[in-house]
C-alpha positions as CSV (number, residue, x, y, z in Angstrom):
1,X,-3.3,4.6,5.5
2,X,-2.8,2.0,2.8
3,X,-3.2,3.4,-0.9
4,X,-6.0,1.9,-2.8
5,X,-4.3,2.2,-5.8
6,X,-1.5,-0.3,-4.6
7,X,-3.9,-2.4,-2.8
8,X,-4.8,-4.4,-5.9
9,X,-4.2,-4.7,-9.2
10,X,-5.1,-1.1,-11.3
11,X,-7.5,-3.2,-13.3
12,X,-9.6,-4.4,-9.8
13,X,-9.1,-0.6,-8.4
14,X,-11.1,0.7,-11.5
15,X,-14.0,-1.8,-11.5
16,X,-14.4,-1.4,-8.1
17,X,-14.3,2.6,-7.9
18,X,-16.7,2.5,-11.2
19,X,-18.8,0.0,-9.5
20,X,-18.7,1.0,-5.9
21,X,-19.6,4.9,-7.3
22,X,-22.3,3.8,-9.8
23,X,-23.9,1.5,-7.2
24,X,-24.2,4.3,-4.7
25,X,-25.2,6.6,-7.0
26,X,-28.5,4.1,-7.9
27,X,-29.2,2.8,-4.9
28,X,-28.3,5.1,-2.7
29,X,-30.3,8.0,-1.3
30,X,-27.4,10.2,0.2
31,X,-26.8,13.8,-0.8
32,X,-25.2,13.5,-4.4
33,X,-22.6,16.3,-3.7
34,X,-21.6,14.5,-0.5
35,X,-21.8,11.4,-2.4
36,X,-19.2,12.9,-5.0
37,X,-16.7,14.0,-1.8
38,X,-16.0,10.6,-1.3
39,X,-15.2,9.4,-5.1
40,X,-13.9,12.8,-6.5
41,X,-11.6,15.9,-5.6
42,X,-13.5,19.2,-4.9
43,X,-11.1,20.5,-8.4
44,X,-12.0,17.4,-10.3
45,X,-11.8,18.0,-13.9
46,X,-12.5,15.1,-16.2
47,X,-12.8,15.4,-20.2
48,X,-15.2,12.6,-22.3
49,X,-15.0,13.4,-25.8
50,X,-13.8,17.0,-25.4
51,X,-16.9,18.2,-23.3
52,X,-15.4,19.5,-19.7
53,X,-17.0,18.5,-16.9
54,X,-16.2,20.2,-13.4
55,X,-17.4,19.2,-10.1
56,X,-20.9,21.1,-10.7
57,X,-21.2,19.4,-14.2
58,X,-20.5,15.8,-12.5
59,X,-23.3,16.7,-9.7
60,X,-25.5,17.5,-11.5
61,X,-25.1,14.7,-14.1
62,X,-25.8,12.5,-11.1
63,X,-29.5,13.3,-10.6
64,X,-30.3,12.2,-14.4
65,X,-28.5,8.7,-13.8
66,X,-30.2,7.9,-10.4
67,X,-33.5,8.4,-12.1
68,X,-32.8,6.6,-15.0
69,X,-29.9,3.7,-14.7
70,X,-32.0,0.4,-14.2
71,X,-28.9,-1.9,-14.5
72,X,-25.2,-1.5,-15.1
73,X,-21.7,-3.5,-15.4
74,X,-18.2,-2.6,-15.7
75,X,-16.1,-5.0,-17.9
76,X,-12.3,-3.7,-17.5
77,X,-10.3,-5.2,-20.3
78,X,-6.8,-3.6,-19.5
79,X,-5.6,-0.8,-16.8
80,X,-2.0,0.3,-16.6
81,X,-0.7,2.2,-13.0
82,X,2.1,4.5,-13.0
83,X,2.4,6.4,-9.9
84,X,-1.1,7.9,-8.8
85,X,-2.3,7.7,-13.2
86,X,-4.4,4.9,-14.2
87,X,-4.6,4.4,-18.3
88,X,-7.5,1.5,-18.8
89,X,-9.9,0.6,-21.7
90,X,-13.3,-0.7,-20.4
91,X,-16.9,-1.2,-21.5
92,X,-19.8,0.0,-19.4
93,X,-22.8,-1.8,-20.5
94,X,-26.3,-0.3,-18.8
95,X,-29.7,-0.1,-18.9
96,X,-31.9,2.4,-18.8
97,X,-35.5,2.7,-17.5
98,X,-36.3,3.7,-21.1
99,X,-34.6,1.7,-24.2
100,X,-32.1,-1.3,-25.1
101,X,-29.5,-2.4,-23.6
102,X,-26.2,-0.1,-24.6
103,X,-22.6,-0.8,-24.4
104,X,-20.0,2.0,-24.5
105,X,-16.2,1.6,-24.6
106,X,-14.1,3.9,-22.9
107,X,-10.2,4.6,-23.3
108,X,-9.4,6.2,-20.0
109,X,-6.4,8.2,-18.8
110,X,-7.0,9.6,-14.8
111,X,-5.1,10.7,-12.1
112,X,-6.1,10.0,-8.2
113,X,-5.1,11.0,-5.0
114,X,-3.1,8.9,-2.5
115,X,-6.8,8.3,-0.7
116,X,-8.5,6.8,-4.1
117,X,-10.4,9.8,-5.4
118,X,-10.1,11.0,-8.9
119,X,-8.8,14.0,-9.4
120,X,-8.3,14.4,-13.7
121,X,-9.4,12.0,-16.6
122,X,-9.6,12.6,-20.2
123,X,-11.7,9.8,-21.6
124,X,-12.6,8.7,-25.7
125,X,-15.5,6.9,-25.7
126,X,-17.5,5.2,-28.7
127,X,-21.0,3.5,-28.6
128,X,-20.0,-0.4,-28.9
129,X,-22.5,-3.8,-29.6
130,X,-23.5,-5.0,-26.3
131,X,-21.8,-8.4,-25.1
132,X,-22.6,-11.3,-23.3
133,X,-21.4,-10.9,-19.8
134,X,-17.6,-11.9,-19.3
135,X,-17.0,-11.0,-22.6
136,X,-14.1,-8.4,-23.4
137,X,-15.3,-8.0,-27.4
């Protein structure tokens, strides 16, 4: 089996796992825990802003972001690959069925398995100006 996270360069890997996931999570209508199976490791543990979400917590965070998330893009400014760890900084700019457009910047560190699933990340994130697409701002 080839590893995904040598398949391309880190910086494609993480706009298309963001993409691919956030994708099937809005237009999808599978099972949202069996959805998670194929993006995430049954001990994932990932940290945004010192709140702790486990596998349960990421579930159910799911539900709320089908409902809601009307449009979404992942601009990936930098992504650094050491072994099976991924540091990148990214914007996720969305909208939701209620509100303005929104940009948030992310500062990721994660670690994935040989198969492409994330296994840990501890992310900072702050509430950015949203850009014109293409832009890295």
């Amino acid at each position: 089996m080839v590893n995904p996270l040598r398949a391309q360069p880190p910086g494609q890997f993480i706009a298309d796992f963001l993409t691919n996931f956030t994708n099937a999570v809005v237009h999808g209508s599978e099972d949202p825990s069996d959805l998670m199976s194929r993006y995430y490791t049954r001990d994932v543990v990932q940290v945004a802003d010192g709140v702790r979400l486990d596998w349960d917590r990421l579930v159910a965070h799911l539900r709320p972001v089908r409902r809601n998330l009307r449009a979404f893009r992942f601009d990936v400014h930098e992504a650094f690959l050491d072994g099976d760890r991924i540091a990148a900084r990214f914007t996720i700019h969305a909208r939701m069925r209620k509100g303005e457009p929104m940009a948030t910047r992310v500062h990721m560190f994660a670690e994935f398995t040989r198969d492409g699933r994330l296994r840990r990340a501890e992310q900072l994130t702050r509430s950015v100006a949203p850009t014109a697409p293409g832009a890295d701002g």
